[in-house]
VMD Tcl script that builds the backbone (N, CA, C; Angstrom):
set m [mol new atoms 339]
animate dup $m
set s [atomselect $m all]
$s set {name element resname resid chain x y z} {
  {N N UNK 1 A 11.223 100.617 7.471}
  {CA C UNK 1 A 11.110 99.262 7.911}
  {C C UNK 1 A 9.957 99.159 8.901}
  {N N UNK 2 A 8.893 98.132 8.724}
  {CA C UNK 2 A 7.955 97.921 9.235}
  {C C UNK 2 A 8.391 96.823 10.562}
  {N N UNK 3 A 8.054 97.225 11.896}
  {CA C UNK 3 A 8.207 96.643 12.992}
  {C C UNK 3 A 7.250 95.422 13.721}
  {N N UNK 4 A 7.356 94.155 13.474}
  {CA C UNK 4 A 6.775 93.006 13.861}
  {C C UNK 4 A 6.838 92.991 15.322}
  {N N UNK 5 A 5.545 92.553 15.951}
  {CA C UNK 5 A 5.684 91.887 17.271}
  {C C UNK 5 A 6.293 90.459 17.543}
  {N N UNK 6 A 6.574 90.076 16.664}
  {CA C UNK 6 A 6.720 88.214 16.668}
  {C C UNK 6 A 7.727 88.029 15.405}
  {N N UNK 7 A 9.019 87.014 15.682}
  {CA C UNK 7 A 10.035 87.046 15.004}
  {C C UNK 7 A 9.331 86.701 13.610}
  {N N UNK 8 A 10.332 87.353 12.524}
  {CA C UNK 8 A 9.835 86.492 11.091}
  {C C UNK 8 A 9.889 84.952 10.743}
  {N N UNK 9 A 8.863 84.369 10.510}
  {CA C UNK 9 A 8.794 82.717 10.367}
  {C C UNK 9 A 8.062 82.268 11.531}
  {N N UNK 10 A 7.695 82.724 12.812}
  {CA C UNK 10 A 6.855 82.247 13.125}
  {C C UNK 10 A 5.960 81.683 13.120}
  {N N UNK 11 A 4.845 82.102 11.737}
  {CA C UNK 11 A 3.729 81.596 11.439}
  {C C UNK 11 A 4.235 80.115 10.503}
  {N N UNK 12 A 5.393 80.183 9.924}
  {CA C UNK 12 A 6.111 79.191 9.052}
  {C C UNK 12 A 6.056 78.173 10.176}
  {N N UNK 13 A 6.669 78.423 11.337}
  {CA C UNK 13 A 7.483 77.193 12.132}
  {C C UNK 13 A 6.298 76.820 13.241}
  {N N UNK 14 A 5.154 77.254 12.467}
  {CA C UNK 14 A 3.668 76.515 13.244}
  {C C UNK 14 A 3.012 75.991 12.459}
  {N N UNK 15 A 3.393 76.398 11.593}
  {CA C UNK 15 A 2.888 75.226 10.407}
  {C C UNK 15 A 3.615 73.843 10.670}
  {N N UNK 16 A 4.891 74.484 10.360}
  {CA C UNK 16 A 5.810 73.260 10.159}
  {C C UNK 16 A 6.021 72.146 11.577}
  {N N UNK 17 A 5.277 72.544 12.829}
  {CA C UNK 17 A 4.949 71.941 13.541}
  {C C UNK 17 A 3.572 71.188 13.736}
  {N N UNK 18 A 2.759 71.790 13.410}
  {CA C UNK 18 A 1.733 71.283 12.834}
  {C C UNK 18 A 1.370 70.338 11.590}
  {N N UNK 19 A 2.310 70.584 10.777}
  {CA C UNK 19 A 2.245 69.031 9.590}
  {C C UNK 19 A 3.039 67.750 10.467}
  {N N UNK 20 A 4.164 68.450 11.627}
  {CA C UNK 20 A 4.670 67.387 11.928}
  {C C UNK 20 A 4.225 66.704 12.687}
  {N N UNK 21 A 3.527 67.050 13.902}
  {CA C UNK 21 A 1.884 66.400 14.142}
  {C C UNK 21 A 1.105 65.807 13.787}
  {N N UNK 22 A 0.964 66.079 12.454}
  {CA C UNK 22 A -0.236 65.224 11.564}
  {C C UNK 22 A 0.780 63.868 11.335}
  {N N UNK 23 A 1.819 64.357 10.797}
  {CA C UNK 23 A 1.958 63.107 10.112}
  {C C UNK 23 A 2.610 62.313 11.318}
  {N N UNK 24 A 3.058 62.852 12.525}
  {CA C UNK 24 A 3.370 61.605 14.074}
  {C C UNK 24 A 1.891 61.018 13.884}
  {N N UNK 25 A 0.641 61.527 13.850}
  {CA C UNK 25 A -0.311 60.903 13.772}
  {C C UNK 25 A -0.859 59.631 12.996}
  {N N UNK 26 A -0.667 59.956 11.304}
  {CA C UNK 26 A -0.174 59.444 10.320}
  {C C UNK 26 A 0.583 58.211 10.802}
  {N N UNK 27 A 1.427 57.965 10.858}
  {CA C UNK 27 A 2.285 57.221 11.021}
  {C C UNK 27 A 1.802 56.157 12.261}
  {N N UNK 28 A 1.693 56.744 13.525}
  {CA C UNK 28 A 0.881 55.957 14.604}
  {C C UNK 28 A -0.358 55.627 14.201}
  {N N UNK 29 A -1.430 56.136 13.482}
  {CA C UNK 29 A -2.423 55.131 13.096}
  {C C UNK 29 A -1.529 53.886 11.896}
  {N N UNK 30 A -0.610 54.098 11.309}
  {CA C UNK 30 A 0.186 53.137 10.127}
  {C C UNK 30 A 0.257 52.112 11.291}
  {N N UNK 31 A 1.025 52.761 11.981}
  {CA C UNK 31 A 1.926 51.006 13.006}
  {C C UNK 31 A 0.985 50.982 13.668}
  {N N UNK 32 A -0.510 51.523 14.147}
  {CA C UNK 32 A -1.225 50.574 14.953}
  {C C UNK 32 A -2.312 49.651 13.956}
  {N N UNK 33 A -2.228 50.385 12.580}
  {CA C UNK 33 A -2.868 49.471 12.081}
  {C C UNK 33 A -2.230 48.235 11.246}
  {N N UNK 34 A -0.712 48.006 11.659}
  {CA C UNK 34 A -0.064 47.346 11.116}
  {C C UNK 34 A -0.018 46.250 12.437}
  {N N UNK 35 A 0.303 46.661 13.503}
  {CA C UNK 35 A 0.270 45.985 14.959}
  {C C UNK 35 A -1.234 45.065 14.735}
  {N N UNK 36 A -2.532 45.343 14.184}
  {CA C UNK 36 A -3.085 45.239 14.484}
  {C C UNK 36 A -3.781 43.727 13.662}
  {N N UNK 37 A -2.772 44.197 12.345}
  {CA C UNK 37 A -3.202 43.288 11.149}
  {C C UNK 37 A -2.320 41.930 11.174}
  {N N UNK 38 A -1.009 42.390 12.336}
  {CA C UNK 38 A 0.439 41.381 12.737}
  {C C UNK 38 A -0.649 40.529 13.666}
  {N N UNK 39 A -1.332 40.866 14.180}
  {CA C UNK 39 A -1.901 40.206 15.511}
  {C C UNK 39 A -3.150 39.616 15.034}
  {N N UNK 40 A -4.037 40.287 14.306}
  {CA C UNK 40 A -5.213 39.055 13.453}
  {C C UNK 40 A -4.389 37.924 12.934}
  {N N UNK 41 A -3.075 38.559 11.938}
  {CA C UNK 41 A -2.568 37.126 11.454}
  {C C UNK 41 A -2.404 36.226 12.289}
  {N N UNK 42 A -1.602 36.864 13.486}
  {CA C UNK 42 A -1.017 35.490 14.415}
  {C C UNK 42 A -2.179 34.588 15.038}
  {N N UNK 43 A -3.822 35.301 14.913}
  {CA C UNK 43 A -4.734 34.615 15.833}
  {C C UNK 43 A -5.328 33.755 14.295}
  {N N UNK 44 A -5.083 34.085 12.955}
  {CA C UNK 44 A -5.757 33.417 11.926}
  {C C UNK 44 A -4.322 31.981 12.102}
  {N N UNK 45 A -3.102 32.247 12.638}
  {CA C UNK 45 A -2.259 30.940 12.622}
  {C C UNK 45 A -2.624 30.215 13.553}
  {N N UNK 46 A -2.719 30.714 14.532}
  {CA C UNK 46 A -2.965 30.051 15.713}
  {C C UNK 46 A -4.406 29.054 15.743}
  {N N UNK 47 A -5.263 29.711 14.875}
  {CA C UNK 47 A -6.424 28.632 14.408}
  {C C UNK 47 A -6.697 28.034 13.700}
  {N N UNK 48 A -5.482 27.706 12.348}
  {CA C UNK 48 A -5.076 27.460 11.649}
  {C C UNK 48 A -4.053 26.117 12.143}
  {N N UNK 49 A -3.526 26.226 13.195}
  {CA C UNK 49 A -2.776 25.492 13.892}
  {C C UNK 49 A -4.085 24.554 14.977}
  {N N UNK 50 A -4.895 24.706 15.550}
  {CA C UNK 50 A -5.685 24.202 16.291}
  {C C UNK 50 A -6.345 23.371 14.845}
  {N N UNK 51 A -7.074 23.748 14.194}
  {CA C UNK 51 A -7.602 22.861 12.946}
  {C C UNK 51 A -6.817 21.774 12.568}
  {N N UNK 52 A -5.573 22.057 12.431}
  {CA C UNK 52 A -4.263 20.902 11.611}
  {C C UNK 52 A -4.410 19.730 12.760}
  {N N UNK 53 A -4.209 20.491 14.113}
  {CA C UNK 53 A -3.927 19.549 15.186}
  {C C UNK 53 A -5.339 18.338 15.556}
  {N N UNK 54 A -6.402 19.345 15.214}
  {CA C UNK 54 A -8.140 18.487 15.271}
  {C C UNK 54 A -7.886 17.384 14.155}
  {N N UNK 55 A -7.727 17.922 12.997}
  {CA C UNK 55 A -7.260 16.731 11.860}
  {C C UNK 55 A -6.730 15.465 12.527}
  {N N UNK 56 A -5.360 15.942 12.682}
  {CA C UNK 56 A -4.198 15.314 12.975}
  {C C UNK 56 A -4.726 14.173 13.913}
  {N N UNK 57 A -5.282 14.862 14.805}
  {CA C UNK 57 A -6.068 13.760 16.074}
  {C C UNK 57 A -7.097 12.948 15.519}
  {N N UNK 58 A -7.930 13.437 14.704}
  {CA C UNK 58 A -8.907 12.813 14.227}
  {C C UNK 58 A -8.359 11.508 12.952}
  {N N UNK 59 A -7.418 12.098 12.518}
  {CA C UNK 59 A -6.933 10.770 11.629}
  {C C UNK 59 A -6.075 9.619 12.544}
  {N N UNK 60 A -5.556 10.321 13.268}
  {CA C UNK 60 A -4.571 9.294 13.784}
  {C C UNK 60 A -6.058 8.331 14.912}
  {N N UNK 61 A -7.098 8.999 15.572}
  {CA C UNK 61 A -7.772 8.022 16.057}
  {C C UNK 61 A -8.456 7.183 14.660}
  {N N UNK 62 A -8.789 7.612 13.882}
  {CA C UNK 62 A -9.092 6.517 12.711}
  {C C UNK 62 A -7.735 5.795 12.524}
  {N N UNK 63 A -6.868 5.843 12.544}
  {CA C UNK 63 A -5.593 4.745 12.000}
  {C C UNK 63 A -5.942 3.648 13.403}
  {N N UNK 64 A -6.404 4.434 14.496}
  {CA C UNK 64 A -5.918 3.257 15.931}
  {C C UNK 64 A -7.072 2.467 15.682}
  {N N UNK 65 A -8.330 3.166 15.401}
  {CA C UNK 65 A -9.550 1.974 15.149}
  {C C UNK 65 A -9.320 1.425 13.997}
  {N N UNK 66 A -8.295 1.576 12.931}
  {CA C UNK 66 A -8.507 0.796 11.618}
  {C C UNK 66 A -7.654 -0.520 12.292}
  {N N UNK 67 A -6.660 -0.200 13.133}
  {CA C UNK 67 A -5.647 -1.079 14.019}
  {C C UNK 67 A -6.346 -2.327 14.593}
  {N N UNK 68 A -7.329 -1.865 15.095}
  {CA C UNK 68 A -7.890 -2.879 16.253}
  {C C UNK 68 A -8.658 -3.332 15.425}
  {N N UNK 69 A -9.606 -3.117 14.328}
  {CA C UNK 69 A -10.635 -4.170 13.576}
  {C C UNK 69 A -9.636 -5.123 12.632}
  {N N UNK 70 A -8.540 -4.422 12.338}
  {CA C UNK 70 A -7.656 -5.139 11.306}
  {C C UNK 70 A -6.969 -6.190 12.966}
  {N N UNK 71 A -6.752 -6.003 14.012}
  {CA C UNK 71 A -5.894 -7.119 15.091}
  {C C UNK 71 A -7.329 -8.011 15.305}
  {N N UNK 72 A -8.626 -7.352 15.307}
  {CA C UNK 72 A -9.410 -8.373 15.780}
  {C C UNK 72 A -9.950 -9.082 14.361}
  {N N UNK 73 A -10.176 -8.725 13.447}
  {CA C UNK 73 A -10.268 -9.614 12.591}
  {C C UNK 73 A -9.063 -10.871 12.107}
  {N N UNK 74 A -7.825 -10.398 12.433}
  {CA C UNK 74 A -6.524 -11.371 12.618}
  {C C UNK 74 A -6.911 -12.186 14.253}
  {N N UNK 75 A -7.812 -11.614 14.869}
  {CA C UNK 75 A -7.291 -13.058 16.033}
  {C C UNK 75 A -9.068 -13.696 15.784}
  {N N UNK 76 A -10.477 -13.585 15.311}
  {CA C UNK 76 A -11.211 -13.943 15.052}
  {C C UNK 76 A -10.822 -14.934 13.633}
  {N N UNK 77 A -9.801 -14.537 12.469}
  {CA C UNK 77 A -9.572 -15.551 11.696}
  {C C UNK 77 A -8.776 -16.868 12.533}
  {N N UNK 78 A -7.741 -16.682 13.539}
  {CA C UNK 78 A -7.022 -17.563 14.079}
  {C C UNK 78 A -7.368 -18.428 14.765}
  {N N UNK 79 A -8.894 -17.593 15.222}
  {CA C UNK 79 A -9.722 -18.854 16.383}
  {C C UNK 79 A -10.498 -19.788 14.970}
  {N N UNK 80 A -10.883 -19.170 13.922}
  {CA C UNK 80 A -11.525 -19.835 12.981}
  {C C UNK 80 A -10.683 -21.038 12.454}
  {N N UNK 81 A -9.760 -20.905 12.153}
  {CA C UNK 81 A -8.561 -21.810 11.789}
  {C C UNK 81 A -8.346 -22.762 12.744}
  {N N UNK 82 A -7.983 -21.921 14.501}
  {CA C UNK 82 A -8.588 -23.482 15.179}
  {C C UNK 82 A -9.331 -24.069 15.244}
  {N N UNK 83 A -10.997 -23.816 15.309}
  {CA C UNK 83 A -12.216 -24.347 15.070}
  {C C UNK 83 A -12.009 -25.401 14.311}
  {N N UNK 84 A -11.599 -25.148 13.154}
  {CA C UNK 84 A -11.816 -26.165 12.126}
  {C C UNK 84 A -10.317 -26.932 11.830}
  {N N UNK 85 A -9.753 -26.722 12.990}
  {CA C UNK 85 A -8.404 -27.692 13.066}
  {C C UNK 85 A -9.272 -29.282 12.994}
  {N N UNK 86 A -8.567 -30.228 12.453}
  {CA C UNK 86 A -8.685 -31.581 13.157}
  {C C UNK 86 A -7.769 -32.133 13.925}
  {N N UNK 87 A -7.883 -32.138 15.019}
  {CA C UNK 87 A -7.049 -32.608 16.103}
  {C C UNK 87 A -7.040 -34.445 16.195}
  {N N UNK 88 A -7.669 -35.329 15.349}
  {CA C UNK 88 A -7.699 -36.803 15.360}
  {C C UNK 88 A -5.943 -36.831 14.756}
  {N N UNK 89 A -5.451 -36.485 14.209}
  {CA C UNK 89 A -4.365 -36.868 13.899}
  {C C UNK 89 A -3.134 -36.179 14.725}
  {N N UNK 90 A -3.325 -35.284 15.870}
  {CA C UNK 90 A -2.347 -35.010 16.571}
  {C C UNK 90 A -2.026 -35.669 17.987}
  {N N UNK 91 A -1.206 -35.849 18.666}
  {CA C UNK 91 A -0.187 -36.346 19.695}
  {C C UNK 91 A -1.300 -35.949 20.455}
  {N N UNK 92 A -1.412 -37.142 21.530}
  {CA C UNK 92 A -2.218 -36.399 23.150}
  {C C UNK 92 A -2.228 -34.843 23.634}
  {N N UNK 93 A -1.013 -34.773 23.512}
  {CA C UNK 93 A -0.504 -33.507 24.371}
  {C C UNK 93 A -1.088 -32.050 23.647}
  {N N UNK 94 A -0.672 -32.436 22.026}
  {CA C UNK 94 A -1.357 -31.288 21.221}
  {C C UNK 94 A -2.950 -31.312 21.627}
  {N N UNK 95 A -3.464 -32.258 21.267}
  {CA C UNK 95 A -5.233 -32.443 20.943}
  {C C UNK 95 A -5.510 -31.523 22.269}
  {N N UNK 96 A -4.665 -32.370 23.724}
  {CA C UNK 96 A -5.571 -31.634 24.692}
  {C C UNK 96 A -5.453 -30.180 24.527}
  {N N UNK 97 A -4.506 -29.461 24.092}
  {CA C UNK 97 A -4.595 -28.144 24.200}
  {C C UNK 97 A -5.144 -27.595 22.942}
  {N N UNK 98 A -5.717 -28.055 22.271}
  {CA C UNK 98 A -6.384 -27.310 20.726}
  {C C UNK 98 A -7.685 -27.738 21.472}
  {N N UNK 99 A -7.776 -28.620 21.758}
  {CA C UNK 99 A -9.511 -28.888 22.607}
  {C C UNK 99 A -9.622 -27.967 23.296}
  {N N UNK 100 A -9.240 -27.877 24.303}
  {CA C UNK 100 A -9.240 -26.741 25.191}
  {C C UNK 100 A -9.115 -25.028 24.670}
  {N N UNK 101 A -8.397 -25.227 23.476}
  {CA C UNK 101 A -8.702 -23.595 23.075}
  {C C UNK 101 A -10.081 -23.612 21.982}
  {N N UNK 102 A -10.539 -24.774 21.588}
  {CA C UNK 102 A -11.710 -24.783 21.191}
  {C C UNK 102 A -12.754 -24.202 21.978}
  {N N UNK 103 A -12.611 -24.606 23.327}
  {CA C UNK 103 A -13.773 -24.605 24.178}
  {C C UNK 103 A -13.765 -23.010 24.587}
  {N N UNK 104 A -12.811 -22.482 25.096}
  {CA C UNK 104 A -12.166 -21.455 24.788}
  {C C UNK 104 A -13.059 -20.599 23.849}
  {N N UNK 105 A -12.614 -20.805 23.098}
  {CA C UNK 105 A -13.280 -19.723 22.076}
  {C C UNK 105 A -15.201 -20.333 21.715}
  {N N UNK 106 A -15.431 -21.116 22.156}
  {CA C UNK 106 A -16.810 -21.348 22.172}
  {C C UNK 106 A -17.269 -20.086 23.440}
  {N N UNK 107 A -16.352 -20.801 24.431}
  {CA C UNK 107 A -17.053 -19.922 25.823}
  {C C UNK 107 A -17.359 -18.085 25.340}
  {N N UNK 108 A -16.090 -17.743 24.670}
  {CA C UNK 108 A -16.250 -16.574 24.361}
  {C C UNK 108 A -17.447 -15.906 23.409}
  {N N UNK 109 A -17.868 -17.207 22.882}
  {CA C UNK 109 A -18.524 -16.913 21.850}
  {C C UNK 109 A -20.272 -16.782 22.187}
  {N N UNK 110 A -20.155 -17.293 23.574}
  {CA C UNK 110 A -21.516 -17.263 23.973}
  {C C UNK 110 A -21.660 -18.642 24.857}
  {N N UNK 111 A -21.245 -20.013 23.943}
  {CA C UNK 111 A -21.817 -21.474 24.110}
  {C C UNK 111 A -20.868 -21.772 25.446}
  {N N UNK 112 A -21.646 -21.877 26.427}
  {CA C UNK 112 A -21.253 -23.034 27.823}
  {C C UNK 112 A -21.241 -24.018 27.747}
  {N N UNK 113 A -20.184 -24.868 28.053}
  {CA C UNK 113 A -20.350 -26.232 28.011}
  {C C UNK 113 A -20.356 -26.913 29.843}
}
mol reanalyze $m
mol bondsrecalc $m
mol representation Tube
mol addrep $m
């Protein structure tokens, strides 16, 4: 029988520590490159989410200006309609106040009387 300095399997159970090394390695580059691809996604949502919200703002200020040309074209038809009221056939009390919003909407319109 031949006499070893170093138990039998030694050289086995340095291997076998050594693959297990590699692959702790293995594995920690896996989850950091999985950590890494979790965290681009969340910054591709997150700008993905800022875009929706730019939209979102940008349409809803077009709905508020479609609002106000559609209210001012409703109160520019209403002064038109008074304009061309005839007030000869209404009560004192009416005429004076359709006169007066005549003038009214002249003043606005530029014309001083």
């Amino acid at each position: 029988m031949i006499y070893q300095d170093r138990p039998i399997g030694q050289k086995a159970a340095k291997e076998r520590f050594k693959r297990k090394q590699e692959k702790d390695k293995v594995r920690e580059v896996t989850v950091t490159n999985l950590l890494q691809q979790f965290r681009d996604t969340l910054v591709e949502i997150e700008d993905q989410k800022k875009q929706d919200r730019k939209i979102m703002l940008e349409q809803q200020v077009m709905m508020i200006q479609q609002s106000q040309e559609k209210q001012e074209l409703d109160r520019i038809e209403k002064e038109e309609q008074i304009m061309k009221m005839d007030i000869s056939n209404l009560d004192p009390i009416s005429a004076a106040y359709f006169q007066n919003r005549k003038l009214e909407i002249m003043q606005k319109r530029g014309f001083n009387f």
